[in-house]
C-alpha positions as CSV (number, residue, x, y, z in Angstrom):
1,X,93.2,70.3,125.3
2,X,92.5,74.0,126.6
3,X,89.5,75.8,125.0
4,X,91.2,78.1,122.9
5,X,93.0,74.7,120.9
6,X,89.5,73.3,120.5
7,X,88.3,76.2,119.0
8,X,91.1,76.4,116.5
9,X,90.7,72.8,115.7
10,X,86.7,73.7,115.3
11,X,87.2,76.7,113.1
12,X,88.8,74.0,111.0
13,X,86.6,73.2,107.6
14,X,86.8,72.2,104.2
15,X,89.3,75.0,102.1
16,X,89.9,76.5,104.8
17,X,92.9,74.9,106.9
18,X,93.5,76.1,110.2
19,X,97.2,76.1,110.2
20,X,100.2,78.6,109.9
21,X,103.1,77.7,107.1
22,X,106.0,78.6,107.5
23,X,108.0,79.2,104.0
24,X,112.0,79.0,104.4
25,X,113.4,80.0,101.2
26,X,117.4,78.0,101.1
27,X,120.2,79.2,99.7
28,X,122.2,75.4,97.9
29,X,125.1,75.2,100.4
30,X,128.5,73.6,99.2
31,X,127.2,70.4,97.5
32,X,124.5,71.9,96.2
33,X,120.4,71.9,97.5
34,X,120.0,69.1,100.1
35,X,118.9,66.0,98.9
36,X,115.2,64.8,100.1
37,X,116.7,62.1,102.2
38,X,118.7,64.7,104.3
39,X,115.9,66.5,104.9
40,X,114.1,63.7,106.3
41,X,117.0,62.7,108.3
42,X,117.1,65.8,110.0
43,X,113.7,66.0,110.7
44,X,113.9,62.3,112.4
45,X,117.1,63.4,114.7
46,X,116.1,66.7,116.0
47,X,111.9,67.0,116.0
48,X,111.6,64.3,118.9
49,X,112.7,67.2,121.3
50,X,109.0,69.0,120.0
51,X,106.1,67.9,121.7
52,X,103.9,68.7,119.0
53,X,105.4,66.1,116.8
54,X,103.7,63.2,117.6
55,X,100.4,64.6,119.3
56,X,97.5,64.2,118.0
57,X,93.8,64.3,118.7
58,X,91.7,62.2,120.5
59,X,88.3,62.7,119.2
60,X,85.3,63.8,121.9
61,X,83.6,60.2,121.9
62,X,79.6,60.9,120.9
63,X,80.7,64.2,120.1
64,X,79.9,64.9,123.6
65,X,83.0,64.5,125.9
66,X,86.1,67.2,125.8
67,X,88.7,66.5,122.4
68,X,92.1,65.5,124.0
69,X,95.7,65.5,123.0
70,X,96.9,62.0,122.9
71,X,100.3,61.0,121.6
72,X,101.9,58.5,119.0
73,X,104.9,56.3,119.5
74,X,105.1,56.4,115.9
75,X,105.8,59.2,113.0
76,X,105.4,57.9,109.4
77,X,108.3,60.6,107.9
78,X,107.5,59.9,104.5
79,X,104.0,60.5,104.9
80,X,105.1,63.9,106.8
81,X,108.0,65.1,105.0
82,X,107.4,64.8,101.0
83,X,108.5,66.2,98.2
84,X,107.6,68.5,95.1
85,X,108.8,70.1,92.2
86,X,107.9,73.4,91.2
87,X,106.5,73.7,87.4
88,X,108.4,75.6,85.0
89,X,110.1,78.3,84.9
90,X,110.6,78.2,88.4
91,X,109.9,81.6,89.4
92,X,108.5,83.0,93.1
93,X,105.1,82.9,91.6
94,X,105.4,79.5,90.6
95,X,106.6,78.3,94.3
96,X,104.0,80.6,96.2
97,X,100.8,79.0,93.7
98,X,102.7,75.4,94.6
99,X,102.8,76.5,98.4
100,X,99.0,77.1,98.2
101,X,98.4,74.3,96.1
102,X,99.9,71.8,98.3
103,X,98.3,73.5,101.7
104,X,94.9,74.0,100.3
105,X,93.3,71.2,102.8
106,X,93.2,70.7,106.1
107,X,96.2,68.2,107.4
108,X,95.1,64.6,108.5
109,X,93.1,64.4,111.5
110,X,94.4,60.7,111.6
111,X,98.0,61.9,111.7
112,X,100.3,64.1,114.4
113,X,98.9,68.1,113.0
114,X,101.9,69.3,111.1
115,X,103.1,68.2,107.5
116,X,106.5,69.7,106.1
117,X,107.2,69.8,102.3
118,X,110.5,70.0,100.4
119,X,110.0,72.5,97.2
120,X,112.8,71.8,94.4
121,X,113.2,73.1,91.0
122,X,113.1,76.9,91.4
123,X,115.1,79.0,88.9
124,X,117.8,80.6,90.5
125,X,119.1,77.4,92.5
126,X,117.6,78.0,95.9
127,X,115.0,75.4,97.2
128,X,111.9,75.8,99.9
129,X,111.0,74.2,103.1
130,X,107.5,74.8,103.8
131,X,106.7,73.4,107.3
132,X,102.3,73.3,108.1
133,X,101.4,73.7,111.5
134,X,98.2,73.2,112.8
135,X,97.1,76.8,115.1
136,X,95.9,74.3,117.5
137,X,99.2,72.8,118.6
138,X,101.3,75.9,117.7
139,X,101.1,79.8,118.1
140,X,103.6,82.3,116.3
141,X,106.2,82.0,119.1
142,X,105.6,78.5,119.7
143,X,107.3,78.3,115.7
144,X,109.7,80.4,116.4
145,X,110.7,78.1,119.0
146,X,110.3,75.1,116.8
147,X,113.3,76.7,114.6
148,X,115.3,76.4,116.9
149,X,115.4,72.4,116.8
150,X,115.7,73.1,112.5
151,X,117.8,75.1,112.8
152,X,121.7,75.9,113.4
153,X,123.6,79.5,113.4
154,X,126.3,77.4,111.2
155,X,126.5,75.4,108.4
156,X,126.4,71.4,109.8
157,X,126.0,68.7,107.1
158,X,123.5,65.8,108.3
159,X,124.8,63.2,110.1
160,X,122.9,60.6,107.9
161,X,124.6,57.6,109.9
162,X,122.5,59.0,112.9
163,X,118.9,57.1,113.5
164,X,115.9,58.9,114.4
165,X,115.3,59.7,117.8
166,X,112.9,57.5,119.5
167,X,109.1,59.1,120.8
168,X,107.8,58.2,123.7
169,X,104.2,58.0,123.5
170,X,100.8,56.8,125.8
171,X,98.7,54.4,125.1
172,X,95.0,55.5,123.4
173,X,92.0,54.8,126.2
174,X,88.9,53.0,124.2
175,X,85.9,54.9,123.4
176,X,83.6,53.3,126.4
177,X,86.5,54.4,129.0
178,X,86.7,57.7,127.5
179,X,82.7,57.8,127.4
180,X,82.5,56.5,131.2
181,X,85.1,59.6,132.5
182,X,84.1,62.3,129.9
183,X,80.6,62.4,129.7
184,X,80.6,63.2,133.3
185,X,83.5,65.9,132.8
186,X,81.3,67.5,130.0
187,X,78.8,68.4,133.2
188,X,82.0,69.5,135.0
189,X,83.4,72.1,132.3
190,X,80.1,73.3,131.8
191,X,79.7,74.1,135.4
192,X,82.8,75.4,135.8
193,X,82.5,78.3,132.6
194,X,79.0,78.8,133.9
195,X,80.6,79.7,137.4
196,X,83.2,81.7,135.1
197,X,80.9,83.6,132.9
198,X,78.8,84.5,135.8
199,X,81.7,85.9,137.8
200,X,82.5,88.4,134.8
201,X,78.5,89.3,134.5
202,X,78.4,89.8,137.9
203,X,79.7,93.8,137.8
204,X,77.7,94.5,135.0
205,X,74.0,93.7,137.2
206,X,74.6,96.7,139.1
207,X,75.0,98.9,136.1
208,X,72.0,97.7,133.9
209,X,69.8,97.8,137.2
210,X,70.9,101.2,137.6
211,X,70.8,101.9,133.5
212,X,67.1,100.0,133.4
213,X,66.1,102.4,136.2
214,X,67.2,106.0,135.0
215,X,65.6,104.9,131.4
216,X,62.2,103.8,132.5
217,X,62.3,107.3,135.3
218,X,63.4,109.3,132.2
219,X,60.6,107.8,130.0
220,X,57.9,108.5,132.4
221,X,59.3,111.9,132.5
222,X,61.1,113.5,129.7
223,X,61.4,111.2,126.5
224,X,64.8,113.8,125.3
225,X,66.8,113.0,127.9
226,X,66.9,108.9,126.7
227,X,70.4,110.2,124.8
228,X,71.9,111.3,128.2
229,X,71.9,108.3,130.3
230,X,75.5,107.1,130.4
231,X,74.7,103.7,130.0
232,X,76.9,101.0,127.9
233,X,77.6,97.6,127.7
234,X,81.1,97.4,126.3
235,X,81.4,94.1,123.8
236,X,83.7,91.8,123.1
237,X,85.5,92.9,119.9
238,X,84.2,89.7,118.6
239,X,81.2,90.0,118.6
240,X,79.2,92.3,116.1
241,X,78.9,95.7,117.3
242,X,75.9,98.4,116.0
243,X,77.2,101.2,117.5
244,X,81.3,100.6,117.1
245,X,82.1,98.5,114.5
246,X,84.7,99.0,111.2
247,X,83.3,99.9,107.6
248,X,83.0,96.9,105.3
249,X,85.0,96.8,102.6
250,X,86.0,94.6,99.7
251,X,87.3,92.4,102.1
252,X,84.4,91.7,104.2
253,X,82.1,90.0,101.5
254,X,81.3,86.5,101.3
255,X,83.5,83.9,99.6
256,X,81.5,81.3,97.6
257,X,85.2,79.6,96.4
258,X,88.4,79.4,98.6
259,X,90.9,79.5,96.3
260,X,93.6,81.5,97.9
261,X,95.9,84.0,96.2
262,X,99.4,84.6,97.8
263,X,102.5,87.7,97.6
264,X,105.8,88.5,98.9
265,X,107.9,91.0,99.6
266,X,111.1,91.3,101.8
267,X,111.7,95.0,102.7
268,X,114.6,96.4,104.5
269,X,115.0,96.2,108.3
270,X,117.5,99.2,108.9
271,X,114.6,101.4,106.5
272,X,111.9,100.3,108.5
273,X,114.0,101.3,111.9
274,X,114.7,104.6,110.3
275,X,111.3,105.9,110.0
276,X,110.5,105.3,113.8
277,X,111.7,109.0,114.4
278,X,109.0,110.7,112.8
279,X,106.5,109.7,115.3
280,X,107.8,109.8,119.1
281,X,107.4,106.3,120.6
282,X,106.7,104.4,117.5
283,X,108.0,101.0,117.5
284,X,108.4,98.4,114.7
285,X,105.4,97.2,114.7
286,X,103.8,100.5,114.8
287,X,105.5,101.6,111.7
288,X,104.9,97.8,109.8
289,X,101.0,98.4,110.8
290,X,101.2,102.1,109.0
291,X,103.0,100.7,105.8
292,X,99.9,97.7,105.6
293,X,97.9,101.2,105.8
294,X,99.2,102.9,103.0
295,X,99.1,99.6,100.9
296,X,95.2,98.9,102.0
297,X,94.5,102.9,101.4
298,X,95.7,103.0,97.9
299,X,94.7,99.8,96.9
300,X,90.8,100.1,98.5
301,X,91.0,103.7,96.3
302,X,91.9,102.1,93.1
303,X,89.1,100.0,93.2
304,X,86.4,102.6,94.5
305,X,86.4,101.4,98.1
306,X,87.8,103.9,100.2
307,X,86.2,104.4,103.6
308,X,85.9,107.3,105.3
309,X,86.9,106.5,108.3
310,X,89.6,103.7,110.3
311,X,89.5,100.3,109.1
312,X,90.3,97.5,111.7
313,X,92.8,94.9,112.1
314,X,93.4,92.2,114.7
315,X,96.7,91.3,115.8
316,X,98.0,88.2,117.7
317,X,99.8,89.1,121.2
318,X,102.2,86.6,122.7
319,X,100.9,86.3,126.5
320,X,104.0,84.1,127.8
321,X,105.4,85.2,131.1
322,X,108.9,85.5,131.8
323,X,109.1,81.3,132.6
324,X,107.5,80.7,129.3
325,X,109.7,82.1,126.5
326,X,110.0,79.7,124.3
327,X,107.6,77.3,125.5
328,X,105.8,75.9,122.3
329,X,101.4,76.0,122.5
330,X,99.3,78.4,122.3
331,X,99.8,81.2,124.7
332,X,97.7,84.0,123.1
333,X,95.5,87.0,123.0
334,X,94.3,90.0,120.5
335,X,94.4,93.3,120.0
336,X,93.0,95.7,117.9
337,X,94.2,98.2,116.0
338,X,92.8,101.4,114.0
339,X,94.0,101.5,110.4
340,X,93.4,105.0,109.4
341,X,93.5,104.5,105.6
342,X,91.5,107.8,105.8
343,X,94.3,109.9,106.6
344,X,96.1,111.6,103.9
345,X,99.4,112.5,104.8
346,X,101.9,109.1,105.7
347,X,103.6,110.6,108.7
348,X,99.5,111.7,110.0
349,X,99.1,107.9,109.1
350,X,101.9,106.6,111.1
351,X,101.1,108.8,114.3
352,X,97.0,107.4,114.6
353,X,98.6,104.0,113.9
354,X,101.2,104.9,116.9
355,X,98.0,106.3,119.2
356,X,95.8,103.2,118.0
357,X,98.3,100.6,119.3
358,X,98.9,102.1,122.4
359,X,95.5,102.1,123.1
360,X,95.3,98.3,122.8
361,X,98.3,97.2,124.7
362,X,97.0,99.4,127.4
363,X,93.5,97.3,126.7
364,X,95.0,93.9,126.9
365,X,93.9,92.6,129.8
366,X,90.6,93.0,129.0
367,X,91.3,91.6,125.8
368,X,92.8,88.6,127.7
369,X,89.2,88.5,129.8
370,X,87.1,89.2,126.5
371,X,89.4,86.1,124.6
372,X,89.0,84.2,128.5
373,X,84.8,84.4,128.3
374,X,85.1,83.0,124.5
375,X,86.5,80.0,126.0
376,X,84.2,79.8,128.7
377,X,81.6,80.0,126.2
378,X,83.3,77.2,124.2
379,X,83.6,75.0,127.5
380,X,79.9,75.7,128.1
381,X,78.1,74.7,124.9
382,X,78.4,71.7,123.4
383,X,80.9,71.5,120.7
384,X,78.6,70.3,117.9
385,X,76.7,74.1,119.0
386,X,80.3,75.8,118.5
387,X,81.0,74.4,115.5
388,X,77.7,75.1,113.6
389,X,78.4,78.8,114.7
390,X,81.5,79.1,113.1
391,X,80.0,77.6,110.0
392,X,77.5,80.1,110.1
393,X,80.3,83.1,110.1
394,X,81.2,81.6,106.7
395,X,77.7,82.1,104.9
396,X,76.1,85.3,103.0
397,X,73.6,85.4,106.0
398,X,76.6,86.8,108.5
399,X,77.4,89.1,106.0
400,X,74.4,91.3,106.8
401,X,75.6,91.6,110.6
402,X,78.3,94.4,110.9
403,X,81.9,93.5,110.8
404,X,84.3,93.0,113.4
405,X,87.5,93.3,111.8
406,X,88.6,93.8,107.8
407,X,92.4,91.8,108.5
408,X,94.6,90.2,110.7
409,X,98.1,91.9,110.6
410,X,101.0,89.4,112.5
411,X,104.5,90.5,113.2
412,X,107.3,87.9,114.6
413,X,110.6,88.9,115.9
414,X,112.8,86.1,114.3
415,X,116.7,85.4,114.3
416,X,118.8,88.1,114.1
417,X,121.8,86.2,112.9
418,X,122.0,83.5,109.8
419,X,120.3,80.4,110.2
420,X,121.1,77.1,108.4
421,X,119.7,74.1,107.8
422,X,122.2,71.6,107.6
423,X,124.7,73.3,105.0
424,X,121.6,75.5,103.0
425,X,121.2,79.2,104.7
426,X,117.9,80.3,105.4
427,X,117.4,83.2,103.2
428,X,114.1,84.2,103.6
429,X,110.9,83.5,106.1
430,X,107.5,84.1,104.8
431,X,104.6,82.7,105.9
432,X,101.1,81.3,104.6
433,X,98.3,82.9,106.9
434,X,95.7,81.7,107.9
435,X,92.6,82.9,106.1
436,X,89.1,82.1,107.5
437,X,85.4,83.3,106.9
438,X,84.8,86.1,107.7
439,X,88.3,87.5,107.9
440,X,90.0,86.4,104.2
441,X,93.3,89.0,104.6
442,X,96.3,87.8,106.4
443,X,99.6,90.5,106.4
444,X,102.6,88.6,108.0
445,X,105.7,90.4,108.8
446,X,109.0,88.6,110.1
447,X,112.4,90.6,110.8
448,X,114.7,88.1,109.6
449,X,118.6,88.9,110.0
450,X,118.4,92.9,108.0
451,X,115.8,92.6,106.4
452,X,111.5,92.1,106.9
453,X,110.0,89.6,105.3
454,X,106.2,90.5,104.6
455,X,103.5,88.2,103.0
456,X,99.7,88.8,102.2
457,X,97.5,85.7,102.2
458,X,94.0,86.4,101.4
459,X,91.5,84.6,99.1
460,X,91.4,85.3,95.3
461,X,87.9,86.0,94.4
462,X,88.2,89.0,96.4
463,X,91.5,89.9,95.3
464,X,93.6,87.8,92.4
465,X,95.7,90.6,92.6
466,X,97.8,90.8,96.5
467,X,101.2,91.6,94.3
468,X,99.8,95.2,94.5
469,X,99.7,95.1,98.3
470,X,102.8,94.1,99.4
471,X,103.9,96.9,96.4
472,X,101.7,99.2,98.0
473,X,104.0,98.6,101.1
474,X,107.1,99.0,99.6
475,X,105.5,102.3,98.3
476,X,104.6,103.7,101.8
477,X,107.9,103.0,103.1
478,X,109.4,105.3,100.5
479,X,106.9,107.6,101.4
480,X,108.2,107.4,104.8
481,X,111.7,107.9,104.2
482,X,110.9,110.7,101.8
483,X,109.2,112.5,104.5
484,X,112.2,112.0,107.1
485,X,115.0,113.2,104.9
């Protein structure tokens, strides 16, 4: 298990899951919606080609040792793939409160880390696949991926003669042998980031000799010129910074209940393409993180929380190389972007959001060193030390340190062309962030076929009301076009 996985898997508590759900809205194909037991089947025949469908974890024994992947010969598909039916009348709101009903929790530690759920009883006909993956097995891309076992570019009924396919898993080492080998690996690892860490701390001596220097000379001599040494430590964006960090809003108090609250809207791809003009070198994503800036500015001003300045968001970069596409895992890093909810004018809005991003791609590998060291740091302590200090995020206490972020904004590039599963075509692809203390707003976007699908997960005593951000989206587009016409 690499550091990042156990960190996920340690972020992990109690209301506040630590997995990405992915919500496939199906259109009934021929016969109808699928019936439970097709579902199942197809989940028997094609997830065996996933490894992440029968891994699971292999606890640290005495809390001490590393947390490994181990892997079951065995997948109990009832317990995995279950069944609901959404209260009356059936209508989005009532599947999306069902959806974060049903993912509330964290999945089974005692179990492989994903859970799917079949959603029946909606209004108009269609039904819902909601498929929980645990962030520790999984990435964005690493779903995607996983689709494309799901999932077919034509309508193909279930072959429900067909048995499962068999898993091959390892056998499960005792605690003493693990105890015996790990203990001692414990020392290793800690060695090894300690090397690491060291290595990265190495170029900064020279500078905070030299910084310690010209301050005490400049002390001794003329207090006024303290302001004009040119010395700075650059931090990690995840760590607290005085001197650089975002304003708080709304969305940076502390939660005392974990409730979520949950919105969709699906938004047009060729209207989101259109608007890329109006700002040389925009992309996509550039103009999906300026409509999540006009929705945050106008809701922030309703309620008497408009900063003056940038807000911050976070957003989850797929690091693969070229002989890694579509290799499942967790093969990420973060950037982060400016928000400029300050900004008046949409098209002024859409141009800092344009210089923002740029900014951070051209930062990435030092994100990928900052996002390295946090690793490090997680292979150096113990992990009891890690987790207590991302319970500690979660309590009023860390609210008085500045923020680092107010949201996480992720965009996928998903299928292009119709998708089916079995004879029901995927219609629509949302997703239920992940929302955890002290970052409780999640924007997902996936381009799906012609069309974006765009969801806002966040946490309801801070806002019961997320219908009016995805709106607020839909409301900056126009804007948008408005301005390009």
């Amino acid at each position: 298990m690499s550091s990042t996985e156990s960190i996920f898997l340690r972020l992990e508590r109690d209301g506040y899951p630590m997995d990405v759900a992915g919500i496939y809205l199906l259109e009934p194909g021929p016969e109808g919606p699928l019936p439970l037991d097709d579902v199942r089947a197809l989940f028997g025949q094609r997830l065996s080609g996933s490894p992440v469908v029968n891994r699971m974890v292999a606890h640290a024994p005495l809390g001490i040792g590393e947390d490994r992947w181990t892997q079951t010969d065995y997948v109990d598909l009832e317990a995995h793939v279950r069944h609901r039916h959404v209260p009356a009348p059936g209508e989005l709101s009532d599947l999306l409160a069902s959806i974060l009903e049903i993912s509330g929790e964290p999945l089974d530690r005692g179990r492989p880390l994903w859970q799917a759920w079949y959603l029946t009883g909606l209004a108009d006909g269609r039904t819902a696949l909601v498929l929980r993956l645990h962030h520790a097995v999984i990435d964005g891309m690493g779903m995607i991926a996983l689709q494309q076992l799901l999932f077919d570019a034509a309508p193909t009924p279930v072959a429900r003669d067909r048995e499962p396919a068999p898993l091959t898993g390892r056998a499960h080492p005792s605690v003493v042998r693990r105890a015996l080998v790990e203990i001692p690996s414990r020392v290793v690892a800690s060695t090894a980031a300690t090397q690491r860490l060291l290595g990265r701390l190495v170029p900064i001596v020279p500078q905070v000799v030299e910084g310690s220097t010209r301050l005490l000379a400049d002390a001794a001599g003329q207090v006024g010129a303290l302001a004009r040494v040119p010395f700075r430590i650059r931090l990690p964006g995840y760590v607290p910074s005085p001197t650089d960090a975002p304003p708080v809003t709304l969305f940076n108090q502390h939660v005392s209940d974990p409730l979520k609250s949950m919105a969709v809207v699906t938004l047009p791809f060729e209207q989101v393409q259109s608007v890329r003009p109006l700002v040389a070198g925009a992309t996509v994503n550039d103009v999906l993180l300026a409509l999540v800036t006009g929705a945050m500015r106008d809701y922030l001003a309703a309620r008497d929380d408009l900063p003056a300045r940038s807000i911050r968001t976070t957003c989850p970069v797929n690091v693969r190389t070229s002989g890694e596409q579509g290799t499942q895992g967790n093969h990420i890093t973060t950037m982060w972007v400016d928000l400029p909810v300050h900004l008046a004018e949409p098209v002024e809005r859409l141009a800092a959001v344009r210089a923002s991003s740029a900014a951070a791609k051209a930062a990435l590998p030092q994100s990928q060193a900052d996002w390295d060291a946090l690793a490090d740091v997680g292979d150096l302590l113990l992990p009891g030390i890690v987790t207590a200090a991302m319970a500690f995020a979660g309590t009023k206490a860390f609210t008085l340190f500045p923020p680092t972020q107010n949201l996480t904004v992720s965009s996928l590039a998903g299928p292009r062309e119709p998708t089916y599963l079995a004879t029901s075509r995927v219609a629509n692809i949302f997703l239920r962030g992940i929302v955890c203390p002290p970052i409780h707003l999640f924007v997902a976007a996936i381009t799906n076929g012609q069309h974006v699908d765009v969801s806002v997960t966040t946490v309801r005593q801070l806002c019961p009301d997320p219908q009016a951000l995805v709106d607020g989206m839909r409301v900056e587009l126009d804007r948008l076009l408005a301005a390009g016409s």
